[in-house]
C-alpha positions as CSV (number, residue, x, y, z in Angstrom):
1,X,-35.9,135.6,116.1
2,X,-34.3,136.8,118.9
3,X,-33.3,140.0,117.3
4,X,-37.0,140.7,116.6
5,X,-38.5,139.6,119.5
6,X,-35.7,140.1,121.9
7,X,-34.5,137.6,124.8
8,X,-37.1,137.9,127.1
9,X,-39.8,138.1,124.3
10,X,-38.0,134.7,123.0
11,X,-38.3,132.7,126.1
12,X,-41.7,134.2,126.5
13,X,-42.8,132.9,123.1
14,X,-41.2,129.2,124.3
15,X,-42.7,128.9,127.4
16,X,-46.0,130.3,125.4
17,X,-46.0,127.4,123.1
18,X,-44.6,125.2,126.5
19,X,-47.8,125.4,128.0
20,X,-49.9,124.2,124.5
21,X,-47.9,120.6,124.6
22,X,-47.7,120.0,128.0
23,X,-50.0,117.5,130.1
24,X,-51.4,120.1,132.8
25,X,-51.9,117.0,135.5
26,X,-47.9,116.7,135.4
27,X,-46.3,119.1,133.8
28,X,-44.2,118.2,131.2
29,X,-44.9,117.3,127.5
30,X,-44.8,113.4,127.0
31,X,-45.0,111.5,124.2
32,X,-48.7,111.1,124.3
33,X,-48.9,114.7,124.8
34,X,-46.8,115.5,121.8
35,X,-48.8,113.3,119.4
36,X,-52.0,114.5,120.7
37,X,-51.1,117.7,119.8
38,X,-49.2,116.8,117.2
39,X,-51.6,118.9,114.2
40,X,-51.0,122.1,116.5
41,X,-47.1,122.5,115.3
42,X,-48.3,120.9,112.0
43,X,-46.7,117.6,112.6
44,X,-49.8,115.0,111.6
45,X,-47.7,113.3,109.6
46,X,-44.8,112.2,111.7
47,X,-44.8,108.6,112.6
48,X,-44.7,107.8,116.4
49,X,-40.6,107.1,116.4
50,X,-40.2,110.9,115.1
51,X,-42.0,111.7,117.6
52,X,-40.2,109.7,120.2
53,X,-36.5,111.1,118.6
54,X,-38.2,114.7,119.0
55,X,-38.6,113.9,123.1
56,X,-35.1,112.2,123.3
57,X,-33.5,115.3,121.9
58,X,-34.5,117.8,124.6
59,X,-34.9,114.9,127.4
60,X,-31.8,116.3,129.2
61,X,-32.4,114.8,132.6
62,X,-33.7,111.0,130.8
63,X,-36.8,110.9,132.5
64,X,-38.4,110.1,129.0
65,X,-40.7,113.6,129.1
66,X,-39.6,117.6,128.1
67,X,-40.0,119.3,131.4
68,X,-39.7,123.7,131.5
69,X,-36.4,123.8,132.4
């Protein structure tokens, strides 16, 4: 991907799809914010603890939400 897109086109295309999951009021993607858009990244079928094990994996600062950064 990155050799297609190159770097800058790469982060552009994360913080593209960023801004599709995340709750605009605080700005970071939540669990509720993840399953409501859930169907977006073709996910309808994963159960709420997939979910939850996809937010722990990038929750680097364990605040229990995917922030930007």
């Amino acid at each position: 991907m990155v050799d297609r897109l190159g770097g800058e086109g790469l982060i552009g295309e994360l913080c593209s799809g960023f801004q599709l999951l995340v709750e605009a009021d605080k700005g970071v993607i939540t669990s509720e914010s993840l399953k409501n858009n859930s169907s977006v990244l073709g996910l309808q079928d994963l159960s709420d603890d997939d979910l939850q094990s996809m937010l722990r994996e990038g929750d680097f600062d364990g605040d229990g939400a995917l922030n930007q950064m």
